[in-house]
N, CA, C and O atoms as CSV, one atom per row, in Angstrom:
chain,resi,resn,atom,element,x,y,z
A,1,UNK,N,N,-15.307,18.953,-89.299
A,1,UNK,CA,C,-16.654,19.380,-89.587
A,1,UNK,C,C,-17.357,19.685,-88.262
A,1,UNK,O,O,-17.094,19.175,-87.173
A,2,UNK,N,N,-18.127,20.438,-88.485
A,2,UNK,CA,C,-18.951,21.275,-87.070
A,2,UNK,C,C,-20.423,20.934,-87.618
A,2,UNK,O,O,-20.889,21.398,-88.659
A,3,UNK,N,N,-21.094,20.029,-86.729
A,3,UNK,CA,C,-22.777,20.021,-86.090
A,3,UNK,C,C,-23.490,21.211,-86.427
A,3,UNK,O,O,-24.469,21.205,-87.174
A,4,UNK,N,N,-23.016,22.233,-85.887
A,4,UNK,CA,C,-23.349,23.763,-86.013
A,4,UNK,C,C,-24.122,24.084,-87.718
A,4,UNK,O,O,-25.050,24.845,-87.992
A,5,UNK,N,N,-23.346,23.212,-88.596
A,5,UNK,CA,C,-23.292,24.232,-89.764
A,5,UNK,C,C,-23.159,22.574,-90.733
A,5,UNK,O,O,-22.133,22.172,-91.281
A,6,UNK,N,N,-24.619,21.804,-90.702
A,6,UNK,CA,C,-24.755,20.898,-91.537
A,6,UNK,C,C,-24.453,21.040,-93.224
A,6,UNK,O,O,-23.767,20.269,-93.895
A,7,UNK,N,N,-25.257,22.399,-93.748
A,7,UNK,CA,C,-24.898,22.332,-95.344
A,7,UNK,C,C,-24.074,23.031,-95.330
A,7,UNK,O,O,-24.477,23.963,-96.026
A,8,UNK,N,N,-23.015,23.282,-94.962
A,8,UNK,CA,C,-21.647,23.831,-95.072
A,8,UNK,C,C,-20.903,23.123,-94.868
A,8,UNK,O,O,-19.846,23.253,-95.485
A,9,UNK,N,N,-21.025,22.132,-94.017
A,9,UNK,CA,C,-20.670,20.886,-94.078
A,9,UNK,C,C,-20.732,20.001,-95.701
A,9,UNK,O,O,-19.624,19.944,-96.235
A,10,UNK,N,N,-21.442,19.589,-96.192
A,10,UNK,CA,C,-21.869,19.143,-97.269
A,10,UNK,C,C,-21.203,19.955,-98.186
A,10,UNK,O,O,-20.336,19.493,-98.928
A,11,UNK,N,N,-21.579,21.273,-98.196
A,11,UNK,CA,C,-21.213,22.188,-99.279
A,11,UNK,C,C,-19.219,22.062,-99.477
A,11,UNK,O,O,-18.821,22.016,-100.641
A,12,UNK,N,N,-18.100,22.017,-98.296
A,12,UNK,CA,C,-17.409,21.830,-98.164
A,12,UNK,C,C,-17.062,20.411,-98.813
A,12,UNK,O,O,-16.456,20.425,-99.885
A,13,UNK,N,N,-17.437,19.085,-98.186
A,13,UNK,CA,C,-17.212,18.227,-98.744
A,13,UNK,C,C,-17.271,18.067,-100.097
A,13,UNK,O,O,-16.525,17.362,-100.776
A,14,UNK,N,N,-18.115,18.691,-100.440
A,14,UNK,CA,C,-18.505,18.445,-101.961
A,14,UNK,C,C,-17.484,19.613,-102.938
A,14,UNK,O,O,-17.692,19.790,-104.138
A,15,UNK,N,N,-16.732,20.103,-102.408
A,15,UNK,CA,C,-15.993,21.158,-102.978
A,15,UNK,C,C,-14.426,20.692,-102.756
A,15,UNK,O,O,-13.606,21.078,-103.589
A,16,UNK,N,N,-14.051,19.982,-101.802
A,16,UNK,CA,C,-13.331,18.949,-101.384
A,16,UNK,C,C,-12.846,17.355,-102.468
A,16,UNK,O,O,-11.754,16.916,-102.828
A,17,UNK,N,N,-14.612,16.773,-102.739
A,17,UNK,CA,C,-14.396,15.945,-103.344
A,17,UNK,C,C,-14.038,16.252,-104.712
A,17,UNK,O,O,-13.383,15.443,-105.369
A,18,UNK,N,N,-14.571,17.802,-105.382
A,18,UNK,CA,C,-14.325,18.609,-107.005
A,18,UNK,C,C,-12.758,18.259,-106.813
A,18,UNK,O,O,-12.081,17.720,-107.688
A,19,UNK,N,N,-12.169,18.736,-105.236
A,19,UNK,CA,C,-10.445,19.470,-106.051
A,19,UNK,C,C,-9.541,18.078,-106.209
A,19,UNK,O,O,-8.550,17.960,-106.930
A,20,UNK,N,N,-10.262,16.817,-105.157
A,20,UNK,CA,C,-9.486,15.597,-105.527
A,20,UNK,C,C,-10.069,15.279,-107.000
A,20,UNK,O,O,-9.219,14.809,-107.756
A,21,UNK,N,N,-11.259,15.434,-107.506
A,21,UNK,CA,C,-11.352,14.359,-108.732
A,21,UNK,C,C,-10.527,15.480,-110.062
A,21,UNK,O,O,-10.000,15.109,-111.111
A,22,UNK,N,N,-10.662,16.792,-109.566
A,22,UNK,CA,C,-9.786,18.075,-110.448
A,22,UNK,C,C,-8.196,17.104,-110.767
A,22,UNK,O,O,-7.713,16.795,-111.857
A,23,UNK,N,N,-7.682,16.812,-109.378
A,23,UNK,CA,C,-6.353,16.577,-109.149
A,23,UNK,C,C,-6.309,15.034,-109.823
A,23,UNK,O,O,-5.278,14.679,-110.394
A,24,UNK,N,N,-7.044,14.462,-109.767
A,24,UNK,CA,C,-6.938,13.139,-110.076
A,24,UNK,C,C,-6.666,13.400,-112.000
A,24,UNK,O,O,-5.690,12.968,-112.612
A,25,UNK,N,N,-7.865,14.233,-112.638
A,25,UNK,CA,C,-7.935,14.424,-113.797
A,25,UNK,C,C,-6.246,15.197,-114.141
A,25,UNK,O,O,-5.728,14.657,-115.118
A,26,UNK,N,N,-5.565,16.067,-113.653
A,26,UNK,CA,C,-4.324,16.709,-114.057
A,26,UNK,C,C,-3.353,15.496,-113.975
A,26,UNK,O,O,-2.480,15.509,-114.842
A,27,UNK,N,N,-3.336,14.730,-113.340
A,27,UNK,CA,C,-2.710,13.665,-113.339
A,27,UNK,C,C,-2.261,12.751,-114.405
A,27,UNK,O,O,-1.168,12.369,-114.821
A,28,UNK,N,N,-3.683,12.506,-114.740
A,28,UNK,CA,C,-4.039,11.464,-116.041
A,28,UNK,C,C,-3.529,12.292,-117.107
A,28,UNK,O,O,-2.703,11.734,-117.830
A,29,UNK,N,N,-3.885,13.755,-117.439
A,29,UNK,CA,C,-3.417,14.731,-118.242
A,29,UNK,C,C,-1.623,14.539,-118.548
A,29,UNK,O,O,-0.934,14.269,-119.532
A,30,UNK,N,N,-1.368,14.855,-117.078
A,30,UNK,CA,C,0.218,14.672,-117.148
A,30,UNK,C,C,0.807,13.186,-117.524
A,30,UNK,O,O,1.666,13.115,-118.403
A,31,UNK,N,N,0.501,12.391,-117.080
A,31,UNK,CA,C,0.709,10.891,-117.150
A,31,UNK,C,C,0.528,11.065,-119.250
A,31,UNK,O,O,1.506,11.216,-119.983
A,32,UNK,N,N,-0.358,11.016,-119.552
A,32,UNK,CA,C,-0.117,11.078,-120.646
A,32,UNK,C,C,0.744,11.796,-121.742
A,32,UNK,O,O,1.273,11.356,-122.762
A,33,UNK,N,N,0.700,13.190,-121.127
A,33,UNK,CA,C,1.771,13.771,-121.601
A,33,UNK,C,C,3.261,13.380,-121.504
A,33,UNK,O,O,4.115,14.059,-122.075
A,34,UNK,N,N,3.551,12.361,-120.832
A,34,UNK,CA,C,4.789,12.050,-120.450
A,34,UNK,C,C,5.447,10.887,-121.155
A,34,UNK,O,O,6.511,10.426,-120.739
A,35,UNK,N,N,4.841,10.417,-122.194
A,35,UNK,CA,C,5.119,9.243,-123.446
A,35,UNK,C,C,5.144,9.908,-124.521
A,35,UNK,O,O,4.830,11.073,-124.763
A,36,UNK,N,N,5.748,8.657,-125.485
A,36,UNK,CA,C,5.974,9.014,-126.655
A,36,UNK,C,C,4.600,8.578,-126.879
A,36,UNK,O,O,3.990,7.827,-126.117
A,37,UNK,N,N,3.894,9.348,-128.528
A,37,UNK,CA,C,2.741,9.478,-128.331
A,37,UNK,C,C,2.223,8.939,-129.537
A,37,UNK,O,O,2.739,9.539,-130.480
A,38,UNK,N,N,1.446,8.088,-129.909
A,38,UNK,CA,C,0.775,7.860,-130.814
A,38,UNK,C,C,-0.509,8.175,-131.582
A,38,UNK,O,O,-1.483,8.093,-130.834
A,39,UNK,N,N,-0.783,8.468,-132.687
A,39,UNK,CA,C,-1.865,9.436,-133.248
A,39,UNK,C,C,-3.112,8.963,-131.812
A,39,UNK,O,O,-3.546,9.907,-131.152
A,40,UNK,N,N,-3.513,7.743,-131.504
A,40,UNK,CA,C,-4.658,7.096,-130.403
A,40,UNK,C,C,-4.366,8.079,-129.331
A,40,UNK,O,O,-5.118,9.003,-129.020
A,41,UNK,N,N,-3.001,7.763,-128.685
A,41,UNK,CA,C,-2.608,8.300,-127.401
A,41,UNK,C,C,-2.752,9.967,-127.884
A,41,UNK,O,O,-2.940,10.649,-126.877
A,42,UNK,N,N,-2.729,10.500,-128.690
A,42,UNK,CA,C,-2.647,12.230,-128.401
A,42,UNK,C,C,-4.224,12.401,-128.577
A,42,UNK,O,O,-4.683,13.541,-128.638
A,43,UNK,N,N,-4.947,11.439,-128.649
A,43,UNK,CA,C,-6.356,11.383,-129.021
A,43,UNK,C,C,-6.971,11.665,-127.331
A,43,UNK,O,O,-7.734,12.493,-126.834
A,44,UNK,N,N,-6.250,10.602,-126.855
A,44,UNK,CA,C,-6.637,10.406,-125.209
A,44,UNK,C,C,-6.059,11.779,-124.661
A,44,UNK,O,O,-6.855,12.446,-124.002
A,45,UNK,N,N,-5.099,12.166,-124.798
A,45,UNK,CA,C,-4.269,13.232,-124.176
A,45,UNK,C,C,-5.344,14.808,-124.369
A,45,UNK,O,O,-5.679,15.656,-123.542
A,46,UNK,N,N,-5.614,14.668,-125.750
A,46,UNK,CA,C,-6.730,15.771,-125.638
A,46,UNK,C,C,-7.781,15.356,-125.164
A,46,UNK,O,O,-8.166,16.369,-124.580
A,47,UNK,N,N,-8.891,14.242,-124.899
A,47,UNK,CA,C,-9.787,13.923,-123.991
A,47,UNK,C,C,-9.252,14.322,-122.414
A,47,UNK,O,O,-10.036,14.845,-121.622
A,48,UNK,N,N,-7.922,14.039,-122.068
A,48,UNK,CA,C,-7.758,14.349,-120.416
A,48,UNK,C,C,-7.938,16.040,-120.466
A,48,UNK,O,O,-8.766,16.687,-119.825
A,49,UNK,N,N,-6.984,16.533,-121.358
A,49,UNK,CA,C,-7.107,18.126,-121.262
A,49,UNK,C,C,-8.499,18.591,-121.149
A,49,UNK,O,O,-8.787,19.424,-120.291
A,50,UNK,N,N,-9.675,17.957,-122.215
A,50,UNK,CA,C,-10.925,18.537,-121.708
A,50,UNK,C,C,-11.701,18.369,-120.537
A,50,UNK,O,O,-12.404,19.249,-120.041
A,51,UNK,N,N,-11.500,16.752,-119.932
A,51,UNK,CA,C,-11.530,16.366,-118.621
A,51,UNK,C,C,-11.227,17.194,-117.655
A,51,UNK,O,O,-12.012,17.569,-116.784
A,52,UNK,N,N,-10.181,17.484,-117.756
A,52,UNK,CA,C,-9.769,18.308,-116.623
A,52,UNK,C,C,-10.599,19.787,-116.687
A,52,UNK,O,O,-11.407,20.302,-115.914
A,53,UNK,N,N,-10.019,20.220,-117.970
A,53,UNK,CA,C,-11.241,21.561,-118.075
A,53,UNK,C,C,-12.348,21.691,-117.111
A,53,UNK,O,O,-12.585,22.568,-116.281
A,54,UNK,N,N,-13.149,20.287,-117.515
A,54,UNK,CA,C,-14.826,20.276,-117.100
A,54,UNK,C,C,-14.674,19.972,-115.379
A,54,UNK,O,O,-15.450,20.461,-114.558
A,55,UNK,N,N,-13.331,18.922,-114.964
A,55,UNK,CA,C,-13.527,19.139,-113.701
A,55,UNK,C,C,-12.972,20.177,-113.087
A,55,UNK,O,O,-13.497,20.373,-111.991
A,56,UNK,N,N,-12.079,20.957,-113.364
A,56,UNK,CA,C,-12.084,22.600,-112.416
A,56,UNK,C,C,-12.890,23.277,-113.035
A,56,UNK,O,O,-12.547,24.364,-112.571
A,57,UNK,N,N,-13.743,23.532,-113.760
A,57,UNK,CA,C,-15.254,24.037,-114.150
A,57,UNK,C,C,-16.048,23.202,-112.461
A,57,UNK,O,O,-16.302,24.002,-111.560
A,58,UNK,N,N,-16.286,22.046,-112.262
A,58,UNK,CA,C,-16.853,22.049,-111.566
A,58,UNK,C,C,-16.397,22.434,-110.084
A,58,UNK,O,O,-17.114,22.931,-109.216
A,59,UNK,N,N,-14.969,22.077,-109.981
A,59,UNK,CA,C,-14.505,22.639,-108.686
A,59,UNK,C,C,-14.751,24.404,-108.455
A,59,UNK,O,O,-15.188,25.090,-107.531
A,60,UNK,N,N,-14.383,24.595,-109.395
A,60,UNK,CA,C,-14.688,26.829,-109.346
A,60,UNK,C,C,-16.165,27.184,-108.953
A,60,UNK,O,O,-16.513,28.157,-108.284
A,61,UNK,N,N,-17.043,26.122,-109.545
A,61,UNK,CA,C,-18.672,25.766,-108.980
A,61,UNK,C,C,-18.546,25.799,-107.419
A,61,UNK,O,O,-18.632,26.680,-106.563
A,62,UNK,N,N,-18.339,24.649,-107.424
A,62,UNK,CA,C,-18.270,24.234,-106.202
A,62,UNK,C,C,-18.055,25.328,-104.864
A,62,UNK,O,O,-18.790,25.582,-103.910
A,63,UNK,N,N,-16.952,25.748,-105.187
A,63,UNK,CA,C,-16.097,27.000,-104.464
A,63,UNK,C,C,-17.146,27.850,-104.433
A,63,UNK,O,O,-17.781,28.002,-103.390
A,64,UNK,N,N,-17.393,28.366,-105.327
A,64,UNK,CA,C,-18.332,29.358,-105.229
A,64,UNK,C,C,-19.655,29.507,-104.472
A,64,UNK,O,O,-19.864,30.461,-103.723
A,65,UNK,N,N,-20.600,28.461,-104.712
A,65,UNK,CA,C,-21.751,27.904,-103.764
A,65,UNK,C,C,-20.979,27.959,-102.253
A,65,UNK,O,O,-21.449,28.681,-101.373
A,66,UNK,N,N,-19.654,27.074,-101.992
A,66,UNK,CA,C,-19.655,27.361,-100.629
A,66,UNK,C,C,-18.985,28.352,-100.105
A,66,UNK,O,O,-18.779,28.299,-98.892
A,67,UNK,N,N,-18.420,29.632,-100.963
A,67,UNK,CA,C,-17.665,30.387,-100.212
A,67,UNK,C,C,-19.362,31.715,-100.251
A,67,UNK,O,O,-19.549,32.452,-99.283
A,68,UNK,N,N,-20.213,31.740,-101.331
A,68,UNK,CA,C,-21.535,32.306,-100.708
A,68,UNK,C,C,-22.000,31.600,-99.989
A,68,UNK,O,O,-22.687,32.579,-99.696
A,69,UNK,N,N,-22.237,31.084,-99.564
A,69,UNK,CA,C,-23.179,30.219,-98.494
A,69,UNK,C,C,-22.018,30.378,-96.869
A,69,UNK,O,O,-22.450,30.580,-95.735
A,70,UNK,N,N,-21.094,30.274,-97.109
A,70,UNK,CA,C,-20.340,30.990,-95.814
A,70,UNK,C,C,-20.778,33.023,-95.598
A,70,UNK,O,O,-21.346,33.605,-94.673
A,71,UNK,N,N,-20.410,33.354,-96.419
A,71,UNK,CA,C,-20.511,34.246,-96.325
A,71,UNK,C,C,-22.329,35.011,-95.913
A,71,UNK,O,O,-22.501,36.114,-95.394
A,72,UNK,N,N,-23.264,34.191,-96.268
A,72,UNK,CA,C,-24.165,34.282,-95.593
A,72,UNK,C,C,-24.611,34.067,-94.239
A,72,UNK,O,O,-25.185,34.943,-93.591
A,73,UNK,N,N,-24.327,32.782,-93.753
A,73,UNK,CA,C,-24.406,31.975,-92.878
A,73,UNK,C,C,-23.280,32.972,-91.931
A,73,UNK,O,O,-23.837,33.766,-91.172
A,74,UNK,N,N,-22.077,32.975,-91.934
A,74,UNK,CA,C,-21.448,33.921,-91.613
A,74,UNK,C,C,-21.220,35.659,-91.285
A,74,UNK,O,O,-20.505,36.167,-90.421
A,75,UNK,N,N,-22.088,36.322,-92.294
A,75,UNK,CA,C,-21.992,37.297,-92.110
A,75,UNK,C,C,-22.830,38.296,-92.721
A,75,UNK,O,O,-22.672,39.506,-92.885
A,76,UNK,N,N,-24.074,37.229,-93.119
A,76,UNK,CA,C,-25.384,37.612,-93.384
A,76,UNK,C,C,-25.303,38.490,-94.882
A,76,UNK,O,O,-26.390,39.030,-95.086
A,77,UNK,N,N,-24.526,38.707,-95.728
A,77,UNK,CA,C,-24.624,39.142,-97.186
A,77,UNK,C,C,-24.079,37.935,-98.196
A,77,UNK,O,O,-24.081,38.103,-99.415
């Protein structure tokens, strides 16, 4: 991280922390998918699938705010 460029800083981290909790959620997704499954467990298995949904929904957010905000800060459009 660079002094230079505080909310890009932030904006990064925070786009950073989307793709670990993204990655964390595909995980749990997969982990579940990987048992034999009971009517409960395919219950949970579709809760991770929407989980995950909503967190790369927020990571693609994320991305976006900081790849405009570079591109301003950067190169003024």
């Amino acid at each position: 991280m660079n002094d230079d460029y505080p909310e890009l800083d932030k904006m990064q981290a925070a786009y950073k922390a989307a793709v670990e909790e993204w990655i964390t959620k595909i995980r749990r997704e997969e982990e579940l998918a990987s048992v034999i499954h009971t009517a409960a467990e395919v219950d949970l298995w579709e809760q991770a699938d929407m989980d995950e949904d909503e967190a790369r929904d927020r990571v693609k957010t994320a991305k976006e705010a900081y790849e405009d905000a570079l591109r301003k800060e950067l190169f003024d459009f």
